[in-house]
C-alpha positions as MATLAB code, in Angstrom:
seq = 'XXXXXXXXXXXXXXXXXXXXXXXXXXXXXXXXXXXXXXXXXXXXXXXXXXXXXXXXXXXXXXXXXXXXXXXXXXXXXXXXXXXXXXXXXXXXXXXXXXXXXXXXX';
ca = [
      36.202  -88.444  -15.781;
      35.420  -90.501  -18.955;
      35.094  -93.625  -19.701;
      38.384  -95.328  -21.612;
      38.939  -99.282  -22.519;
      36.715 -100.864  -24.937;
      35.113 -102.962  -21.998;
      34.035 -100.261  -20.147;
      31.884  -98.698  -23.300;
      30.597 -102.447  -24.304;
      29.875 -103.010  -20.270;
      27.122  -99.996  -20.129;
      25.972 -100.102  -23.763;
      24.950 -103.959  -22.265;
      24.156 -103.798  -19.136;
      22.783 -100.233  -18.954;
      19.314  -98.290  -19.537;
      19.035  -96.745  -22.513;
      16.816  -94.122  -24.081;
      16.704  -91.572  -26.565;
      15.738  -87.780  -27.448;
      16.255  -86.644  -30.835;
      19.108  -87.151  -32.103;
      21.047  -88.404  -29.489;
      20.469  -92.234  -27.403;
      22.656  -93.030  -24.121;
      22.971  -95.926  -22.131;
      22.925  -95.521  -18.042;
      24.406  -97.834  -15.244;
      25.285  -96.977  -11.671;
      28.833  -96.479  -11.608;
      31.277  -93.830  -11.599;
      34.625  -93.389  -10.268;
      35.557  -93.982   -6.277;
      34.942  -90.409   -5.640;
      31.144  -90.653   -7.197;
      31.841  -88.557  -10.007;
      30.115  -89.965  -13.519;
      32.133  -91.277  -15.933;
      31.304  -90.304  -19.736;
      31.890  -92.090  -22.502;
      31.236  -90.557  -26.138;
      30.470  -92.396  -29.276;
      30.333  -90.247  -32.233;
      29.486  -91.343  -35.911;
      32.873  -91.731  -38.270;
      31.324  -91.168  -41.427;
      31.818  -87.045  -40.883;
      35.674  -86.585  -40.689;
      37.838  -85.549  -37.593;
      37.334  -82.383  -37.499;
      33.687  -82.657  -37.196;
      33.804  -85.776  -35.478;
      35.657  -84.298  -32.418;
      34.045  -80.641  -32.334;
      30.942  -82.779  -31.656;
      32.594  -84.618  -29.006;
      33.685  -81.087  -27.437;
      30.085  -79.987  -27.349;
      28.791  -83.348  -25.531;
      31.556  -83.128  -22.929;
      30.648  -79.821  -21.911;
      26.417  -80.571  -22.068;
      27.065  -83.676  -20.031;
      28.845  -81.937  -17.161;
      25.529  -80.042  -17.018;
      23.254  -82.835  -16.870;
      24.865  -86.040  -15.773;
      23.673  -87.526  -12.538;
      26.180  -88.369  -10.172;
      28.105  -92.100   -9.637;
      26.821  -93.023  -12.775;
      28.205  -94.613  -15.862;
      27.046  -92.592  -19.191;
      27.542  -93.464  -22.914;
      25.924  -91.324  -25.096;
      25.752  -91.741  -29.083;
      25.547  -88.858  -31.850;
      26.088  -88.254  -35.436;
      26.828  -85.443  -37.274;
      23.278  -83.754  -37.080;
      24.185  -82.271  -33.604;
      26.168  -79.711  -35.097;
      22.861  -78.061  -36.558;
      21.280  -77.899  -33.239;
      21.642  -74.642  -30.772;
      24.058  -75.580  -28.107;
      20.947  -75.312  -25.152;
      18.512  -77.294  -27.532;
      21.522  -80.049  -27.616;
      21.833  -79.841  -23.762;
      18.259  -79.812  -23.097;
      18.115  -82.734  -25.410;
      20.901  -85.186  -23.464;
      19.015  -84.131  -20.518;
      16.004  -85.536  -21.034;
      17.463  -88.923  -22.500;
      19.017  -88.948  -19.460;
      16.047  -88.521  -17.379;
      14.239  -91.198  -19.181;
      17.229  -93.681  -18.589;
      16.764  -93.153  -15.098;
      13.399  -93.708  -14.701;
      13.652  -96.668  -16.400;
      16.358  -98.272  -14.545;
];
């Protein structure tokens, strides 16, 4: 499930906890969908192009169905220096930001 309208995205990156780990930051606010799933919202940096652009946003889909806690609202943020980083080192990474968000909230 991800996270769509404009209001959504500016609703966590507000209200949410955020934290960082390397390259990466996210924001973190209870949420989710009626079923409890997380939704995911991705915010990548536009100065790379498309095609790098949305090969990063493949690779953050797939590490945050590995790490995100459940009925939870995630926005993460990246640039293009992901794409230099071994996918497990980039999982490993979101993972801790994550953690970090939720011990501060």
């Amino acid at each position: 499930m991800s996270l769509r309208s404009r209001a959504e995205f500016q609703r966590v990156l507000r209200d949410g906890t955020r934290a960082r780990s390397g390259v990466l930051a996210v924001a973190l606010t209870p949420g989710g969908d009626d079923l409890g799933r997380t939704r995911v919202g991705l915010a990548v940096a536009t100065g790379s192009g498309s095609v790098v652009r949305n090969r990063i946003r493949r690779r953050l889909k797939e590490a945050a169905r590995a790490v995100s806690p459940p009925g939870r609202d995630l926005v993460v943020r990246a640039d293009d220096r992901l794409l230099a980083l071994p996918f497990q080192e980039m999982v490993e990474m979101l993972g801790r930001a994550v953690r970090r968000a939720e011990e501060r909230s």
